[in-house]
DOMAR-143919 format. One record per residue (C-alpha): residue in one letter; x, y, z; residue number from 1. Coordinates in Angstrom, 3 decimals, m for minus. Each point is the difference from the previous one (the first is absolute). Layout:
% DOMAR-143919
<node><resn>A</resn><c1>X</c1><c2>Y</c2><c3>Z</c3><resi>NUM</resi></node>
...
***
This chain:
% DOMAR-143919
<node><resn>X</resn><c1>m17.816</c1><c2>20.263</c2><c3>19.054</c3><resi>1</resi></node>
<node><resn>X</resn><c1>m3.212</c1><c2>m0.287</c2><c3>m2.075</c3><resi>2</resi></node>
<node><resn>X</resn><c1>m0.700</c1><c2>m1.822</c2><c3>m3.388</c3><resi>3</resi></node>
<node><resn>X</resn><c1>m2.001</c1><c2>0.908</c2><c3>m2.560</c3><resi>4</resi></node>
<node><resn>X</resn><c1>m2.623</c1><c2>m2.513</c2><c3>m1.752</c3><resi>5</resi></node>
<node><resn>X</resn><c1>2.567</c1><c2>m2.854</c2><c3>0.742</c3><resi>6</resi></node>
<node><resn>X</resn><c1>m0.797</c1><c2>m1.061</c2><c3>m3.735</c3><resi>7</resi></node>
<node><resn>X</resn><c1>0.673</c1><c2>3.350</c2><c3>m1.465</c3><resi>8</resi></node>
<node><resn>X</resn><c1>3.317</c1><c2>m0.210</c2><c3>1.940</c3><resi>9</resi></node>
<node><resn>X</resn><c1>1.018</c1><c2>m3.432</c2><c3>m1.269</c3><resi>10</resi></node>
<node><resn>X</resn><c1>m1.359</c1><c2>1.135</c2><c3>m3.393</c3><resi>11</resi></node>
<node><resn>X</resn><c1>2.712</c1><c2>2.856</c2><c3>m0.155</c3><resi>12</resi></node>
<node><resn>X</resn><c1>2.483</c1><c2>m2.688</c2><c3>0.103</c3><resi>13</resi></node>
<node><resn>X</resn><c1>m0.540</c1><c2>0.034</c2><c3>m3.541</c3><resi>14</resi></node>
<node><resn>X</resn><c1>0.050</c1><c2>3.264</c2><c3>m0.962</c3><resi>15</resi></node>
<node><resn>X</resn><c1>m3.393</c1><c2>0.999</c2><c3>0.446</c3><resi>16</resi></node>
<node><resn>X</resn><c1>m1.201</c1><c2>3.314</c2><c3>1.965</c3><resi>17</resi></node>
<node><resn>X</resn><c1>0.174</c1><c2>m0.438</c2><c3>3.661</c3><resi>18</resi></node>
<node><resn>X</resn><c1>m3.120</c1><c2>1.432</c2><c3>1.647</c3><resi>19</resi></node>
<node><resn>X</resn><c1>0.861</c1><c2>3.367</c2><c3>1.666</c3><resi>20</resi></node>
<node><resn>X</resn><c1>3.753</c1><c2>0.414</c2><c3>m0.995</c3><resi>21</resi></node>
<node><resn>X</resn><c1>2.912</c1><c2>m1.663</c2><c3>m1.545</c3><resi>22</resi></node>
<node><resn>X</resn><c1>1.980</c1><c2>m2.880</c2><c3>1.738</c3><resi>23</resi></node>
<node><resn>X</resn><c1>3.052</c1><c2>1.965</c2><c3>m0.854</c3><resi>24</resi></node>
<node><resn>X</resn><c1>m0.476</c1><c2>2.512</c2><c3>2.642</c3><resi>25</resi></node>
<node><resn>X</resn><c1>m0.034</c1><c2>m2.348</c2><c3>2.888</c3><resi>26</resi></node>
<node><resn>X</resn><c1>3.348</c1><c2>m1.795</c2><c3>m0.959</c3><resi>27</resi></node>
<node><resn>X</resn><c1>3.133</c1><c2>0.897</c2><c3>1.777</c3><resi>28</resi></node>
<node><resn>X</resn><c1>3.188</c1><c2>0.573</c2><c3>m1.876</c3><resi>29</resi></node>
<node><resn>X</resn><c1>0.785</c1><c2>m3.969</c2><c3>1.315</c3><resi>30</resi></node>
<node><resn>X</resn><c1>m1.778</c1><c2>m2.564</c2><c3>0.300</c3><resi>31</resi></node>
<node><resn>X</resn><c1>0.964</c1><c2>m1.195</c2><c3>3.418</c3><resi>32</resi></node>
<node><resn>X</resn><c1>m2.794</c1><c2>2.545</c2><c3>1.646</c3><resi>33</resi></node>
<node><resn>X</resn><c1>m3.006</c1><c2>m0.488</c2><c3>m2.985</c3><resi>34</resi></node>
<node><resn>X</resn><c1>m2.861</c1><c2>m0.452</c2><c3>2.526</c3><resi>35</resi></node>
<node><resn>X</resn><c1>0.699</c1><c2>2.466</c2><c3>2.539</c3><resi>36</resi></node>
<node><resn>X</resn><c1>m0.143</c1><c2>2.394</c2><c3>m3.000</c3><resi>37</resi></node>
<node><resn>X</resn><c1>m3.470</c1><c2>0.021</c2><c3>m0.002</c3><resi>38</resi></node>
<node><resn>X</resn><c1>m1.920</c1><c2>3.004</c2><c3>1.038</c3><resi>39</resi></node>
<node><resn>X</resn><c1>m2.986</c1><c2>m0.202</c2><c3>1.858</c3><resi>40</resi></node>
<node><resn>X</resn><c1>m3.505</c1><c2>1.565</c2><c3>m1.468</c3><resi>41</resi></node>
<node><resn>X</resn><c1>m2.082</c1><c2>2.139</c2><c3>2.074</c3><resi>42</resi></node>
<node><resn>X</resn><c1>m3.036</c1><c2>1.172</c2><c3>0.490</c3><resi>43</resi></node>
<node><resn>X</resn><c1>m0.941</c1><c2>m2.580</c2><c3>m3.102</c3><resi>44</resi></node>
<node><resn>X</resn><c1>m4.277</c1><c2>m0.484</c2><c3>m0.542</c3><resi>45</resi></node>
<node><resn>X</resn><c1>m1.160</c1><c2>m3.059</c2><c3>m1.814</c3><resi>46</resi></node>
<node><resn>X</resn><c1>m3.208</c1><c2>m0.013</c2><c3>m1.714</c3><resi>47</resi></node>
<node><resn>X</resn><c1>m1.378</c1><c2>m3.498</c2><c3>m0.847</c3><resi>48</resi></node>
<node><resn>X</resn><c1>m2.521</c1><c2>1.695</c2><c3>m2.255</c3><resi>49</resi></node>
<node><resn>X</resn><c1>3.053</c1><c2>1.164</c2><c3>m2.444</c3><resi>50</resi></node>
<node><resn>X</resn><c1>1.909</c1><c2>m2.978</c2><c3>m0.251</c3><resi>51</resi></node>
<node><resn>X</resn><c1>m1.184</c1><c2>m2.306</c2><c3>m2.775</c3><resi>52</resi></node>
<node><resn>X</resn><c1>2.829</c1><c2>m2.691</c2><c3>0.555</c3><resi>53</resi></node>
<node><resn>X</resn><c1>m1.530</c1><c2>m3.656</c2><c3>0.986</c3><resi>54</resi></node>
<node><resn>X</resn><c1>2.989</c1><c2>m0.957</c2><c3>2.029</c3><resi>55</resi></node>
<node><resn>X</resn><c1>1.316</c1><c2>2.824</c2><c3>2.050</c3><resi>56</resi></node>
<node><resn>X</resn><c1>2.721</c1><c2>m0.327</c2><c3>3.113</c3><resi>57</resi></node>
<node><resn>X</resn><c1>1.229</c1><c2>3.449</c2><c3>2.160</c3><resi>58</resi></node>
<node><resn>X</resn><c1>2.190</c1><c2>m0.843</c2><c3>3.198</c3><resi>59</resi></node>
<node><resn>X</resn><c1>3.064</c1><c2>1.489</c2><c3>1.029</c3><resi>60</resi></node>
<node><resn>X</resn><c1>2.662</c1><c2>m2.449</c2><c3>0.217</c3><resi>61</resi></node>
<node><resn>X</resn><c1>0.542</c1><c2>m2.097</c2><c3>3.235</c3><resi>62</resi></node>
<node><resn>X</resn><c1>m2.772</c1><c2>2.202</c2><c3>1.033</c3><resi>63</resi></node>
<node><resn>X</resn><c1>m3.843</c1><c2>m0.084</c2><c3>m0.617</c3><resi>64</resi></node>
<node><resn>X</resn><c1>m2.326</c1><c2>m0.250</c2><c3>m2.286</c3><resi>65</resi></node>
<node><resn>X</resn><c1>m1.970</c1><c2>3.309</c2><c3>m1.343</c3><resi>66</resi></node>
<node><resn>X</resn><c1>m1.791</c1><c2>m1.311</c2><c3>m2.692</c3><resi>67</resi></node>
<node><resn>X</resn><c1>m1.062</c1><c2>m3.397</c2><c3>m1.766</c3><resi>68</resi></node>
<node><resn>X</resn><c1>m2.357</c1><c2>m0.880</c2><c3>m2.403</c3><resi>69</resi></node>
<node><resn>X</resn><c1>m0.238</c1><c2>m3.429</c2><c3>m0.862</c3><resi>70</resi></node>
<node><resn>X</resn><c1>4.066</c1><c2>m0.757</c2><c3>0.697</c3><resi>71</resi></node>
<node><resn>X</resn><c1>m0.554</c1><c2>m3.759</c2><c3>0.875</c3><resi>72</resi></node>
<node><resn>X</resn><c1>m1.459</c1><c2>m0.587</c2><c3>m3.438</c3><resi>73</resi></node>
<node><resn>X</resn><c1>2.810</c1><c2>m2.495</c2><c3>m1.808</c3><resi>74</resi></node>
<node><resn>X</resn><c1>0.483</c1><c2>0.894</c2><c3>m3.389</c3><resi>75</resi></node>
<node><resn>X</resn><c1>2.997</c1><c2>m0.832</c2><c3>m3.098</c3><resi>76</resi></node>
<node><resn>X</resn><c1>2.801</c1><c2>2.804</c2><c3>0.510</c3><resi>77</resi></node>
<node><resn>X</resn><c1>1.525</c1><c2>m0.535</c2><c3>m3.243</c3><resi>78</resi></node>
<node><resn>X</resn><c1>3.454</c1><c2>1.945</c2><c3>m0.374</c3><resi>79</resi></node>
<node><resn>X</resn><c1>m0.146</c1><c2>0.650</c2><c3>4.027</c3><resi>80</resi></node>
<node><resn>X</resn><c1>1.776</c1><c2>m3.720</c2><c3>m0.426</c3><resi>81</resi></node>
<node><resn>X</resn><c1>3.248</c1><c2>1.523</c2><c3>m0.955</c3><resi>82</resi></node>
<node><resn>X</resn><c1>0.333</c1><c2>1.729</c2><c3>3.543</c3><resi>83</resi></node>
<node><resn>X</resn><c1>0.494</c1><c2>m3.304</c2><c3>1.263</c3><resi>84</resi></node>
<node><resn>X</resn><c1>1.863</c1><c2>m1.035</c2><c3>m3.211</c3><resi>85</resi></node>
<node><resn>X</resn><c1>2.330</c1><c2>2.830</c2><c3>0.991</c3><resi>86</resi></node>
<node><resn>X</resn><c1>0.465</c1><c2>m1.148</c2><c3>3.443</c3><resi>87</resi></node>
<node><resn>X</resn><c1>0.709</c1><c2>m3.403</c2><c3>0.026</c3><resi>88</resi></node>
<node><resn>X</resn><c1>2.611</c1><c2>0.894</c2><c3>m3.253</c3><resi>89</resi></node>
<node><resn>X</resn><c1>1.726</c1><c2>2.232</c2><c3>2.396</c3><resi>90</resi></node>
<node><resn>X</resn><c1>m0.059</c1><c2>m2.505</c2><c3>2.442</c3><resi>91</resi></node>
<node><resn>X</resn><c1>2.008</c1><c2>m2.590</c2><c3>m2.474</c3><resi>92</resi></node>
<node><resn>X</resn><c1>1.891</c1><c2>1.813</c2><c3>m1.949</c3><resi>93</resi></node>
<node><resn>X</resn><c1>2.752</c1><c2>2.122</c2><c3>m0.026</c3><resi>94</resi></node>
<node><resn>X</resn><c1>m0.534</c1><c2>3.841</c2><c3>m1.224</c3><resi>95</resi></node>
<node><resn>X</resn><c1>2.367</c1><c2>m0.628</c2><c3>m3.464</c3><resi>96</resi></node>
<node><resn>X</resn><c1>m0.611</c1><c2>m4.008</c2><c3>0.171</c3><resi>97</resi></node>
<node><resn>X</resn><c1>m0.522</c1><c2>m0.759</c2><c3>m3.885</c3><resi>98</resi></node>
<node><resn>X</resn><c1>m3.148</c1><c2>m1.240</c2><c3>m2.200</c3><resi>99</resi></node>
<node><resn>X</resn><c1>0.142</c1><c2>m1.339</c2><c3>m3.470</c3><resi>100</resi></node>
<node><resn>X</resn><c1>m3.263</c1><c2>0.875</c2><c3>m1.621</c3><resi>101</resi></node>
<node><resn>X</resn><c1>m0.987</c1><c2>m3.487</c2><c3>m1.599</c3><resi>102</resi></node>
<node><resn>X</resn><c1>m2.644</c1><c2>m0.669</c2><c3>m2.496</c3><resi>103</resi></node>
<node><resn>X</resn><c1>m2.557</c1><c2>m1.354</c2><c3>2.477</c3><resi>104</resi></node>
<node><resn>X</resn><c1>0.293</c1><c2>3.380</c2><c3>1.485</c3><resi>105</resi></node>
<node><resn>X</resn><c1>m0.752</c1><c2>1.892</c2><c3>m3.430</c3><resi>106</resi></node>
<node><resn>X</resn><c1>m3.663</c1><c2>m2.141</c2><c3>m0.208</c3><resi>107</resi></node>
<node><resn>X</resn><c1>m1.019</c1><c2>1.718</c2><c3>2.996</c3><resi>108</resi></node>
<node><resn>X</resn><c1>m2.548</c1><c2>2.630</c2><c3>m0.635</c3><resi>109</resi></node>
<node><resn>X</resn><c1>1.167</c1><c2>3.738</c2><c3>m0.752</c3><resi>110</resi></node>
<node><resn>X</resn><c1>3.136</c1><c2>1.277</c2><c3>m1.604</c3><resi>111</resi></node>
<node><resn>X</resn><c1>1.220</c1><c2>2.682</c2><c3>2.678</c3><resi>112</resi></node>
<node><resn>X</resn><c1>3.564</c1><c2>0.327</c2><c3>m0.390</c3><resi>113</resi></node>
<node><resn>X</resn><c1>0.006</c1><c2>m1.910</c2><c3>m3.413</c3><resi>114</resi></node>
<node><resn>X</resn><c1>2.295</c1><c2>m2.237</c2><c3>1.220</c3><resi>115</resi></node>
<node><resn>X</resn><c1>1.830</c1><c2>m2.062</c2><c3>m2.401</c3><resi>116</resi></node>
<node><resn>X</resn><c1>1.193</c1><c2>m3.881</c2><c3>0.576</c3><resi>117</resi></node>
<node><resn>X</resn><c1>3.423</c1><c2>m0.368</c2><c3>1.726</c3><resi>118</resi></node>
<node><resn>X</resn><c1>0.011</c1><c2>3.249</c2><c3>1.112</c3><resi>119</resi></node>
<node><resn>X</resn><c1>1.246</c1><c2>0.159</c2><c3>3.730</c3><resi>120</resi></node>
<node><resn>X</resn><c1>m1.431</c1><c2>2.617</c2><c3>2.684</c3><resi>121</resi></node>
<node><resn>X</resn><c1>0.450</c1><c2>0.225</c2><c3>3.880</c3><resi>122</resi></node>
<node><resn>X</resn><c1>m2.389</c1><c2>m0.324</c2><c3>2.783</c3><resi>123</resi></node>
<node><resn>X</resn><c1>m0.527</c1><c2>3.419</c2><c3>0.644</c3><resi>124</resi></node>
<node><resn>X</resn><c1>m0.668</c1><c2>1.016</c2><c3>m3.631</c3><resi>125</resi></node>
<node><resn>X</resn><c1>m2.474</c1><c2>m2.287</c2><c3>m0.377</c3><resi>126</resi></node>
<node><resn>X</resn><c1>m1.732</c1><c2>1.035</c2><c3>3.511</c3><resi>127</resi></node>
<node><resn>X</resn><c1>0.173</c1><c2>3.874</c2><c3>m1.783</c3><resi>128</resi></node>
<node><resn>X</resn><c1>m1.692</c1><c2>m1.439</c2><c3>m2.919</c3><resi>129</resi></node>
<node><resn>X</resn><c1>m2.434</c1><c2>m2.218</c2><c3>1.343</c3><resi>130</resi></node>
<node><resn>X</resn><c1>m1.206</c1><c2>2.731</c2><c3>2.840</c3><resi>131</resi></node>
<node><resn>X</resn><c1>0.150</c1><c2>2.827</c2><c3>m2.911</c3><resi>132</resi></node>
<node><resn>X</resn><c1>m1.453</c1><c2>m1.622</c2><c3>m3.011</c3><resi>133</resi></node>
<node><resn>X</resn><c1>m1.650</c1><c2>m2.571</c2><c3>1.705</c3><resi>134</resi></node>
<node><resn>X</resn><c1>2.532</c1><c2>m2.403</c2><c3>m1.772</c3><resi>135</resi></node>
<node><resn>X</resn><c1>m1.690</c1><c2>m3.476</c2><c3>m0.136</c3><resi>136</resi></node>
<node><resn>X</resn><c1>3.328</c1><c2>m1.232</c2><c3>m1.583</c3><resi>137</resi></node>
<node><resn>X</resn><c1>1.966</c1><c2>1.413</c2><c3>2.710</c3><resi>138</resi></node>
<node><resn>X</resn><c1>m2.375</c1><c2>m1.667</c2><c3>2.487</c3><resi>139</resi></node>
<node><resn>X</resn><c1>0.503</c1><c2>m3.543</c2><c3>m1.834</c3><resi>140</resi></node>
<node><resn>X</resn><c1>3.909</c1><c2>0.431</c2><c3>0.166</c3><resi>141</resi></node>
<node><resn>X</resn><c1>m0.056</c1><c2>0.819</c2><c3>3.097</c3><resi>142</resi></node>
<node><resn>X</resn><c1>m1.788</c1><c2>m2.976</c2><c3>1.082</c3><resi>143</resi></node>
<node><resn>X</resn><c1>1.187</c1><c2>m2.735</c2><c3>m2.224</c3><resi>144</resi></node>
<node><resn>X</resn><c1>3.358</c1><c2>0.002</c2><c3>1.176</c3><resi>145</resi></node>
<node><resn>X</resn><c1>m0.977</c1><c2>m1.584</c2><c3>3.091</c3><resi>146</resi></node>
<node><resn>X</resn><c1>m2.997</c1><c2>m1.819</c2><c3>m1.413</c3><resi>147</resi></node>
<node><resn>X</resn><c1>m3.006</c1><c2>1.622</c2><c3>m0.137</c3><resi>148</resi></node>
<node><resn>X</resn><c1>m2.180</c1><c2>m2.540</c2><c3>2.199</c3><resi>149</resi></node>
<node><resn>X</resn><c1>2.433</c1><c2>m0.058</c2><c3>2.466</c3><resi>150</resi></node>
<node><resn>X</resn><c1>0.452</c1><c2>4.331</c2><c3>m0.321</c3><resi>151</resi></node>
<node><resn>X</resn><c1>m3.616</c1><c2>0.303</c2><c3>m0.005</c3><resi>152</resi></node>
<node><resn>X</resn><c1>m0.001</c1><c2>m2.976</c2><c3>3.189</c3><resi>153</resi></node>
<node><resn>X</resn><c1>2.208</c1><c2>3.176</c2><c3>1.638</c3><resi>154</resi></node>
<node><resn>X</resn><c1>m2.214</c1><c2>2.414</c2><c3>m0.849</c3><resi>155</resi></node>
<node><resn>X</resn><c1>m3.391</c1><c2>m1.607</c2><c3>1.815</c3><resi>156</resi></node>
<node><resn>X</resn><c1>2.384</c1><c2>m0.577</c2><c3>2.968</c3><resi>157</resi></node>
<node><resn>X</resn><c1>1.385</c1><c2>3.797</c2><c3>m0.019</c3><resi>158</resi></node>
<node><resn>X</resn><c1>m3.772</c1><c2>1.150</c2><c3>0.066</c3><resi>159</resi></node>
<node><resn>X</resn><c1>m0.711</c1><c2>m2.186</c2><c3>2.838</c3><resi>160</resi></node>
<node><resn>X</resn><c1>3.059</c1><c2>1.188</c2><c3>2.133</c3><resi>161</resi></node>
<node><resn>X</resn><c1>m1.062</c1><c2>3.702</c2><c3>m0.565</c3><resi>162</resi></node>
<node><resn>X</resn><c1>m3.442</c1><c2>m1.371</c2><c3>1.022</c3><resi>163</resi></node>
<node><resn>X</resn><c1>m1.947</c1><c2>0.647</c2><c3>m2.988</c3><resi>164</resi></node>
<node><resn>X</resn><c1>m2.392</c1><c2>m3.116</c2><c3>0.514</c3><resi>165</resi></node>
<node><resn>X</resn><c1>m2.145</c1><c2>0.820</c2><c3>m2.623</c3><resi>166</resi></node>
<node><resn>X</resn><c1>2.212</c1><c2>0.614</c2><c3>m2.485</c3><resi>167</resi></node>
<node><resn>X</resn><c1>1.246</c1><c2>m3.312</c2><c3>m2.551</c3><resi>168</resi></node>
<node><resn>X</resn><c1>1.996</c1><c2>0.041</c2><c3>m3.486</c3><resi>169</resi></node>
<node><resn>X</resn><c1>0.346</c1><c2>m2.850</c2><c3>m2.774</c3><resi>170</resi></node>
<node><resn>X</resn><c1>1.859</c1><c2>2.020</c2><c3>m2.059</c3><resi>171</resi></node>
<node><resn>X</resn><c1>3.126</c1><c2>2.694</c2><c3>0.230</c3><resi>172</resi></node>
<node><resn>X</resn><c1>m1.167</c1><c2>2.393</c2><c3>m2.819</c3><resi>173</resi></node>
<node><resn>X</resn><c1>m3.508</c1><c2>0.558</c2><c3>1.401</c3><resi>174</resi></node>
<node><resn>X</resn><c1>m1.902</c1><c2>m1.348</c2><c3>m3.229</c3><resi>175</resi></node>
<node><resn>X</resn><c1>m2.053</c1><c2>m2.439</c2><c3>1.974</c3><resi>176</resi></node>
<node><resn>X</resn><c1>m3.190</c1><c2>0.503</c2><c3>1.353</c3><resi>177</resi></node>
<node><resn>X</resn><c1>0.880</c1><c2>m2.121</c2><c3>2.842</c3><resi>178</resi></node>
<node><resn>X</resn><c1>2.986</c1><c2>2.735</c2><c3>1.189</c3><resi>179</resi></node>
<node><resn>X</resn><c1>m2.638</c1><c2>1.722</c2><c3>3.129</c3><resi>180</resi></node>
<node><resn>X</resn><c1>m0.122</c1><c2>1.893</c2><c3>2.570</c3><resi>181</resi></node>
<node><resn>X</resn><c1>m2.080</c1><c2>2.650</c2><c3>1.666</c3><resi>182</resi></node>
<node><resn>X</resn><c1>0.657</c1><c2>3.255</c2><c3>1.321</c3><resi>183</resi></node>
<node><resn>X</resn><c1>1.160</c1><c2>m0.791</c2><c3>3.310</c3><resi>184</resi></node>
<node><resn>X</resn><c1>2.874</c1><c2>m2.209</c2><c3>m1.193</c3><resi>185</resi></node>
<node><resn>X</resn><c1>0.862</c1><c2>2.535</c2><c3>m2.122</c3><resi>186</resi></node>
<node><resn>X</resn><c1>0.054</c1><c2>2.484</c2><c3>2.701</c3><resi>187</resi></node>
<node><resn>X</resn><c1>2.509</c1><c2>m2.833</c2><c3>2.011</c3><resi>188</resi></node>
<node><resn>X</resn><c1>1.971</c1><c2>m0.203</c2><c3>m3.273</c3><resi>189</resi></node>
<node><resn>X</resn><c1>0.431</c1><c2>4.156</c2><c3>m0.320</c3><resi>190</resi></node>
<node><resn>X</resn><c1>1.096</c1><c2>0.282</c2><c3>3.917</c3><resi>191</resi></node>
<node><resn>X</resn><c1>2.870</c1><c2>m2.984</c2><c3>m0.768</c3><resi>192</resi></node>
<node><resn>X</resn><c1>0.819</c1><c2>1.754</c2><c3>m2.870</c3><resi>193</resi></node>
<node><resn>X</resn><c1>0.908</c1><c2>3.102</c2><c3>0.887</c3><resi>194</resi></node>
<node><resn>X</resn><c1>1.420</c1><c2>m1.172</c2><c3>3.185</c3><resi>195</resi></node>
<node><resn>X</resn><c1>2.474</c1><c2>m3.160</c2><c3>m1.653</c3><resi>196</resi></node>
<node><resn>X</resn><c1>0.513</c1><c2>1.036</c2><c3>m3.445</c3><resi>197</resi></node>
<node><resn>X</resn><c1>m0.131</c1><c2>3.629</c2><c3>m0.816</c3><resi>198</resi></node>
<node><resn>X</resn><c1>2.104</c1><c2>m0.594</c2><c3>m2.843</c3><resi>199</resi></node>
<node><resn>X</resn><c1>m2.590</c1><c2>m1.891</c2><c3>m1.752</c3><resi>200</resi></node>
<node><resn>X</resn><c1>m2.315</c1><c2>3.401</c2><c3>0.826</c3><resi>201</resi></node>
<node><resn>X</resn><c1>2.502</c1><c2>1.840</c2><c3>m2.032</c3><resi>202</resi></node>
<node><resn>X</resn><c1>0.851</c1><c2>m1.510</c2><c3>m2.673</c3><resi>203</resi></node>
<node><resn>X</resn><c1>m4.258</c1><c2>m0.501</c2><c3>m0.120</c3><resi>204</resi></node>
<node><resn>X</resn><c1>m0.456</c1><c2>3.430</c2><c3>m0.584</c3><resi>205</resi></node>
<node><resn>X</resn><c1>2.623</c1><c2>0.724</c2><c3>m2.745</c3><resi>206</resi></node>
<node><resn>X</resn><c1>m1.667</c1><c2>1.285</c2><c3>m3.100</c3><resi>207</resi></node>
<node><resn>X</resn><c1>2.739</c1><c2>m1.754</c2><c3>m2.194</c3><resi>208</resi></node>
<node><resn>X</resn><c1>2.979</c1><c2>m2.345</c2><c3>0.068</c3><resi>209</resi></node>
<node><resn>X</resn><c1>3.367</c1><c2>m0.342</c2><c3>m2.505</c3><resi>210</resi></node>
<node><resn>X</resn><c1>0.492</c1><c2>m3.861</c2><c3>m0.448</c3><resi>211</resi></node>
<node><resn>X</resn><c1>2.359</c1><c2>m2.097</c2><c3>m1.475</c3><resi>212</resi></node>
<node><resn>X</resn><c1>3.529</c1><c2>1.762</c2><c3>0.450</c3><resi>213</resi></node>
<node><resn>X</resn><c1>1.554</c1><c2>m0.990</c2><c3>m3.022</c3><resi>214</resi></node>
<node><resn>X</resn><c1>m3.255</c1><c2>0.832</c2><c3>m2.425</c3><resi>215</resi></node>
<node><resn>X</resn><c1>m1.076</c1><c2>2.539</c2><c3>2.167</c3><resi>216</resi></node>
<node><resn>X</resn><c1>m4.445</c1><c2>0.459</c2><c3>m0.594</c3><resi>217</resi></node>
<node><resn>X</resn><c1>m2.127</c1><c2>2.226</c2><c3>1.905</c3><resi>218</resi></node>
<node><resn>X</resn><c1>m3.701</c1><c2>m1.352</c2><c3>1.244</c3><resi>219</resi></node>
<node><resn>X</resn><c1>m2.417</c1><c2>1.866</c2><c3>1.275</c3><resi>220</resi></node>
***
């Protein structure tokens, strides 16, 4: 089960191109089997001459490594934060628990969703949102409810039971320099993924999401 350019990978969690093919060829019809989806890649020839990249990470998962350039190298990982925001909100929450956008919430940075004050969305729509658009209002909501010190607290101890000892976030949105990791964290972090939480792989690579049942909006 091989992995492409773990940060190309990651980076199609937000809609950009995966390397060689889409995501949406390796999923199953459920989500219960996402990993062992994956098809292996044969007969694949690297050449470190071609790839311009600083940080680069190739390994098949649980498996070895076939190619690394500069992986240990620590470095911000901006919206990459809201995989974890995603995680530890599934972890809390319940799928249709509800969230009352607030006015602190509408000073964050970014107006994905245009959410309006006193408006009320679930957990899962503002996972969609957050993992489509990159939602940093989403990502705020998400974490507020329990505090965002003590969400964020979760967050730095999630990474450390997935083993990503590198890895450290001061934020849930991903704005902070601070937020870090390198690639092989990020490797640990795609592996857990797909193994625990499909669903958050899914709704990842939706290309749009209907929110707000009662004033139904599409965002891209």
């Amino acid at each position: 089960l091989t992995m492409l350019l773990y940060l190309e990978f990651l980076s199609s969690l937000f809609n950009h191109n995966f390397l060689f093919a889409s995501i949406n060829n390796f999923l199953p019809p459920t989500t219960s089997s996402a990993i062992e989806s994956f098809k292996p890649i044969e007969n694949l020839k690297i050449d470190p001459q071609k790839i311009q990249a600083k940080n680069v990470l190739l390994k098949e998962i649980n498996g070895p490594t076939l190619f690394e350039k500069n992986s240990q190298e620590i470095k911000p990982i901006a919206s990459l934060t809201k995989i974890l925001t995603a995680i530890i909100a599934e972890d809390n929450y319940q799928p249709r628990e509800s969230f009352l956008v607030t006015e602190e919430a509408l000073k964050q940075e970014g107006i994905a969703g245009n959410f309006k004050k006193g408006e009320v969305f679930s957990r899962d729509e503002l996972i969609k949102l957050m993992l489509v658009a990159s939602s940093n209002r989403s990502a705020f909501l998400l974490a507020s409810k329990l505090g965002v010190e003590n969400f964020v607290a979760k967050m730095n101890q999630k990474a450390k039971e997935i083993g990503m000892a590198n890895t450290s976030f001061v934020d849930p949105i991903g704005l902070a320099k601070n937020n870090q990791s390198n690639l092989n964290d990020l490797a640990l972090l795609a592996g857990y993924l797909l193994k625990n939480y499909p669903e958050i792989l899914r709704f990842s690579i939706l290309t749009k999401v209907v929110i707000n049942k009662n004033h139904p909006r599409l965002v891209y």
